[in-house]
N, C-alpha and C positions, 0 to 999 in steps of 0.2 A: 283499209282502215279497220275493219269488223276483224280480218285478220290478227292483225295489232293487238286488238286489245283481249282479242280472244287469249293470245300466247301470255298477253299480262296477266289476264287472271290463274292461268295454269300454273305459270312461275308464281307467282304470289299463294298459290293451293299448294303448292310441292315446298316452298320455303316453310307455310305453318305445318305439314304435318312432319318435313322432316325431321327438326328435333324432337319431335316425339317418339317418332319411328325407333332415332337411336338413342333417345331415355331409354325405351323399352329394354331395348337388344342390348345396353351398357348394363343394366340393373338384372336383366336376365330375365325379364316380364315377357311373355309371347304375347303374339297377337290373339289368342282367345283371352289372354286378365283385359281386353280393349271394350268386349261385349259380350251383353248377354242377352241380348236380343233371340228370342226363341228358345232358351234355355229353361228348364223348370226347376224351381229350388228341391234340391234334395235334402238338406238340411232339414232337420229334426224339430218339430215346434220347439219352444222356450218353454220349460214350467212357470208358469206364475206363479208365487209364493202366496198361501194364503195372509188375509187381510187376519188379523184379530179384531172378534166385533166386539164393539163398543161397551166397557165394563155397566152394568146394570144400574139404574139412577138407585138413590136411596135418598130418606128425608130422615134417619136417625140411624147412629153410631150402630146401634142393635140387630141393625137392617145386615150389618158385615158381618156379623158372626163365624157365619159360618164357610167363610172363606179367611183362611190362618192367613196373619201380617197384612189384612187390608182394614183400610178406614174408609168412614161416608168422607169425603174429601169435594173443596170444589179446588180447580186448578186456573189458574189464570188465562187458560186458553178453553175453557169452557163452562159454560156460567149453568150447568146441573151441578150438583151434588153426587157424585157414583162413588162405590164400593171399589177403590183401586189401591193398588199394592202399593208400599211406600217410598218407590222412583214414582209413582206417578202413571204408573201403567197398568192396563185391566190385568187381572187375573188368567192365567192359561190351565186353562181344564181345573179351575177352581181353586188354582194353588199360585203364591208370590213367592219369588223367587229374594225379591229384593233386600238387599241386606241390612241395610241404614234407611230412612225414611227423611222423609221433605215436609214442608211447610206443612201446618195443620190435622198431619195424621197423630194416631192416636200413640203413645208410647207410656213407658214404664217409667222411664229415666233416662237423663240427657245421652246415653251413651250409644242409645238406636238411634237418634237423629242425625243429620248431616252435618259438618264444619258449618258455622253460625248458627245453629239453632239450638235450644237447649229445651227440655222436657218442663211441662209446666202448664197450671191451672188458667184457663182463659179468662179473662170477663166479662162473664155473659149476662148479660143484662137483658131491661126489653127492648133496647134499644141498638142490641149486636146485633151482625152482620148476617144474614140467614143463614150461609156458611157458615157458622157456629150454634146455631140454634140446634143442630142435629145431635152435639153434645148433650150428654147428661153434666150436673152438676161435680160430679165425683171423677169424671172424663180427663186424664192431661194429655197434651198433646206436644206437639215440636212447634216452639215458638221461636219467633226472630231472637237472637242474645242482642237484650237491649242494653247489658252493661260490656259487653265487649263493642258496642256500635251501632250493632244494626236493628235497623226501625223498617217496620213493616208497611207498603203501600202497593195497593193494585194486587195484593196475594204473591207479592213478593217481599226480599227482603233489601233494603237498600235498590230497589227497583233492578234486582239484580237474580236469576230464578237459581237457585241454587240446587247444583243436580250432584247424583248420587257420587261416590268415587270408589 
């Protein structure tokens, strides 16, 4: 009987590994792609890309000067006020890259801002949102276009973030 069932399991071991066996040898795999059991990786670390750190907090407009195309900005995904270029991303080695600007940065005229926003004086009162207290009075910035639609909530525009193009 111990016989028996010994030959069962063999057959039963030889039936799972053979379609494997001839996946390999049909596909052209040898039997080292099987394992790597005592082998040492010879492959090359990965570079990690560096991180960009975190664009510098600021509490007024004045505070960005001196980094060309950034505003004190808050972003809907971080409740500081930082000096960030106007995609919304820190500065790299003190310089923005970005071509058009987003919600609440500072601008000249509706033409630096992004589709839906247009260039324009906040209203800052004492009762605005701290995010805008960093302005000055004489400050315009990229606001929602409230006569083509869009209305401002959550430091978005139509609860929608509207990125550069």
């Amino acid at each position: 009987m111990f016989l028996r069932v010994e030959m069962w399991c063999r057959r039963q071991a030889a039936a799972a590994i053979l379609p494997l066996l001839l996946a390999g040898w049909l596909t052209g795999l040898s039997s080292e792609a099987l394992t790597t059991f005592g082998k040492s990786n010879t492959a090359p670390p990965k570079e990690i890309a560096p991180t960009a750190p975190p664009a510098r907090s600021c509490s007024r407009q004045a505070e960005c000067a001196g980094i060309t195309s950034s505003s004190c900005v808050r972003t809907h995904y971080d409740p500081t006020t930082r000096c960030l270029c106007g995609d919304n991303s820190p500065p790299l080695n003190g310089q923005c890259e970005a071509v058009t600007k987003a919600l609440y940065h500072v601008c000249a005229n509706s033409d630096e801002c992004n589709d839906g926003l247009v260039c324009g004086t906040p209203n800052i009162t004492g009762a605005a949102p701290a995010h805008l207290r960093v302005l000055s009075p004489q400050d315009k910035i990229c606001l929602c276009d409230i006569e083509s639609g869009y209305r401002e909530k959550d430091h978005t525009c139509n609860g929608t973030y509207i990125y550069t193009g």
